[in-house]
C-alpha positions, 0 to 999 in steps of 0.5 A, a space after each residue: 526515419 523511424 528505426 528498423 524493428 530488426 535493431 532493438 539494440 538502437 531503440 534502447 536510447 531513443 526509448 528512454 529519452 521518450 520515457 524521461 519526456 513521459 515523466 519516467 525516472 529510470 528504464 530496465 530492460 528484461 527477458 519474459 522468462 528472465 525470473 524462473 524461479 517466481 513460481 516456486 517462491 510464491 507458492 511458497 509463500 501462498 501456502 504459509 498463508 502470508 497472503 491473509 484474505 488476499 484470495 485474489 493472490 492465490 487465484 492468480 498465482 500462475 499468471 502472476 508468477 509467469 509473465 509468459 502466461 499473461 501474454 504467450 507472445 511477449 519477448 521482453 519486458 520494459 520495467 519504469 519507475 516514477 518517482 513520488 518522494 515525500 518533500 518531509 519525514 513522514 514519520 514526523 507525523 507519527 508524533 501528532 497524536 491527534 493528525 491522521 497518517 495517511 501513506 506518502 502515496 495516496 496523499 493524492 490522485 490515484 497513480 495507476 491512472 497517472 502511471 497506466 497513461 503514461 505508459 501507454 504514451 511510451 507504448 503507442 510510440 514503441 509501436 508505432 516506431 518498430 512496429 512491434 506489439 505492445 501491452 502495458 500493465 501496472 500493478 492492479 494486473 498479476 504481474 510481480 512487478 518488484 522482482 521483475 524490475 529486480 531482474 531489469 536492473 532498477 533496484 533490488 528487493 530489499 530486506 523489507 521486500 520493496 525495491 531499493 534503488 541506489 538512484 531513487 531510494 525507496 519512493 517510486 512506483 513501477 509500470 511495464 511494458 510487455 512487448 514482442 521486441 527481443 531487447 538485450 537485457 539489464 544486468 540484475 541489481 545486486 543488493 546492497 542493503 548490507 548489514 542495515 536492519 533498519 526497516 526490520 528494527 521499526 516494523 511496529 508489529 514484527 511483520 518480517 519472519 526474517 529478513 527478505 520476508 514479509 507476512 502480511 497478516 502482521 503488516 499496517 498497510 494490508 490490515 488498514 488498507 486489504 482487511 476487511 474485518 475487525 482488526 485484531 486487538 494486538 494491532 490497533 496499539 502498534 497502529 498508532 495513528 495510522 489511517 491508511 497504509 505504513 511507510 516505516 520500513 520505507 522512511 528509514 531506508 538510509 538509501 534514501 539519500 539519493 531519494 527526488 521528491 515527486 515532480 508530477 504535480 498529481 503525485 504531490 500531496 494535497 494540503 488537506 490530506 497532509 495531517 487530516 484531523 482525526 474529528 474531521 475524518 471522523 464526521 464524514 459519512 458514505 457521500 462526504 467520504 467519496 466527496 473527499 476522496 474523489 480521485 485517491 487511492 483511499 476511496 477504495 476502501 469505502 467509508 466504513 473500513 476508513 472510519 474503523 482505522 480512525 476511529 482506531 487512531 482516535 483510541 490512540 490519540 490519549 485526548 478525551 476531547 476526542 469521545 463526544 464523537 467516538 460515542 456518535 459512532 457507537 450508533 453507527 449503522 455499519 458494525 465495523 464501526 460501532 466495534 472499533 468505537 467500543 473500543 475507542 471509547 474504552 481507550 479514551 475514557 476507561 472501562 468504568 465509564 464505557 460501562 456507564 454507556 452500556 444500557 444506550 447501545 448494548 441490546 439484545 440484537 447487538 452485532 457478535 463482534 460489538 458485544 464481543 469489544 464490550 466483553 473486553 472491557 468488562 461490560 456484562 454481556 447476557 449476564 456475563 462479564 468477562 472481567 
């Protein structure tokens, strides 16, 4: 017989053991209006321009920071968290000059669609059990997930401003539920990440002002995988070889401990994105690169801001035997590319040498921030040298 609407208090169990079936490995329960002072907060944070080019933040501050706002109807919010824990240190990939890394989470198919289909399996079945109203939203939606699931009990915002659950560490992802259904709320996590200053020490770029906040402009994973521009040359050293996202302040979290690696076989990193080689990425044009990243987050990004964070790591990786295929991009069509392997090959093989290859690609109709990475390294540029 399914359970009365008019005891939400009873569905509580029954509602985590369906999410459990549907892969989920921990449940929280909040009010809609339980997080009143994110309004604040994010404007705050919006107006010191932390954000970056992340215009799409600023255009959706109220809804964002206002879960009431998405849904007017909507009562109490259902927080889940999946687990993708890495079955190794990534940061041991660190070390392997010549390997791209490729963050934990995108080393296979794309979660939202793993998570949203999840979600919507406990949904339909609250539905359709209590006959209340359901919606379901993951993160591609404007709702701040991290601080919701905060107020839900799974975790707490950690120095690096990510969730911190003293059951799953750090790897999980987040869904919701929005739903009409007055449940009974979780208590809010206390934090405990205590006196660790672990993720603040191993920022590669200090993207932490102080501790619980985060800039983004100073962040590896917004500046290889939101940029869209020429990244700055005081970041391309700190990027080492990382080609798509930065799990540093994850890894060192001593929480954890208490970390699963992930049991969806989706989730589960693919072989061939494990340790990429950095001349195999770097061959791939616009049709190879949507080929081998069918299905995975990276594909978002498109070919060219790809090639520019690996080319970057090329830069990085001190082997010469790396250059022959730098100085093929050096003609690429896109100017993002070309830009990042001027500097590249400055990397590599030195200011002299790149001088030497100055009459092959520099012209009159060079791109402004191509000439402009010829400039730094000495080249002459309209008669000029900037050395």
């Amino acid at each position: 017989m399914p359970i009365s609407i008019s005891d939400p208090r009873a569905l509580k169990p029954a509602l985590l053991e369906r999410a459990r079936e549907a892969g989920f490995d921990d449940i929280g329960f909040l009010r809609v209006d339980a997080r009143p002072d994110l309004p604040a907060a994010l404007q705050s944070w919006l107006a010191d321009g932390r954000h970056g080019d992340m215009a799409w933040m600023a255009e959706t501050a109220a809804r964002r920071s206002d879960p009431a706002t998405l849904w007017p109807e909507a009562r109490s919010i259902i927080m889940l968290a999946m687990t993708y824990g890495p079955d190794e240190n990534p940061l041991d990939l660190l070390e392997q000059k010549t390997s791209g890394a490729i963050s934990v989470y995108a080393r296979n198919r794309d979660y939202h669609d793993l998570i949203k289909t999840r979600l919507k399996q406990v949904a339909r079945w609250l539905a359709e059990t209590s006959g209340a109203e359901v919606k379901v939203f993951v993160d591609t939606a404007p709702v701040m997930e991290k601080p919701l699931a905060e107020a839900a009990g799974l975790g707490w915002q950690g120095k690096h401003t990510n969730l911190v659950s003293r059951k799953l560490g750090s790897w999980f992802f987040l869904g919701s539920i929005f739903t009409t259904l007055e449940f009974e709320p979780d208590t809010r996590h206390e934090d405990h990440c205590g006196q660790c200053s672990n993720c603040l020490d191993v920022c590669p770029t200090k993207a932490f002002p102080k501790p619980y906040e985060l800039d983004a402009r100073r962040c590896l994973s917004y500046l290889s995988i939101e940029f869209k521009g020429h990244i700055p040359s005081e970041f391309r050293k700190p990027m080492g070889n990382r080609i798509y996202g930065c799990d540093d302040c994850l890894a060192v979290c001593p929480w954890n401990k208490f970390a699963m690696a992930a049991s969806e076989v989706a989730l589960r990193p693919r072989d061939e994105l494990r340790a990429p080689s950095l001349a195999d990425l770097a061959g791939l044009d616009d049709p190879m690169f949507r080929s081998f990243f069918t299905a995975s987050p990276v594909k978002r990004i498109g070919r060219d801001r790809f090639i520019r964070n690996v080319l970057i790591a090329m830069g990085n990786s001190g082997d010469e035997a790396l250059a022959h295929q730098v100085r093929h991009l050096m003609a690429d069509p896109s100017p993002l590319v070309r830009a990042m392997a001027v500097w590249a090959m400055g990397e590599l093989k030195g200011a002299e040498a790149l001088a030497a290859l100055a009459g092959d690609y520099l012209t009159a109709e060079t791109d402004g921030d191509v000439r402009a990475e010829w400039q730094a390294y000495g080249v002459a540029v309209d008669g000029t040298s900037a050395r």
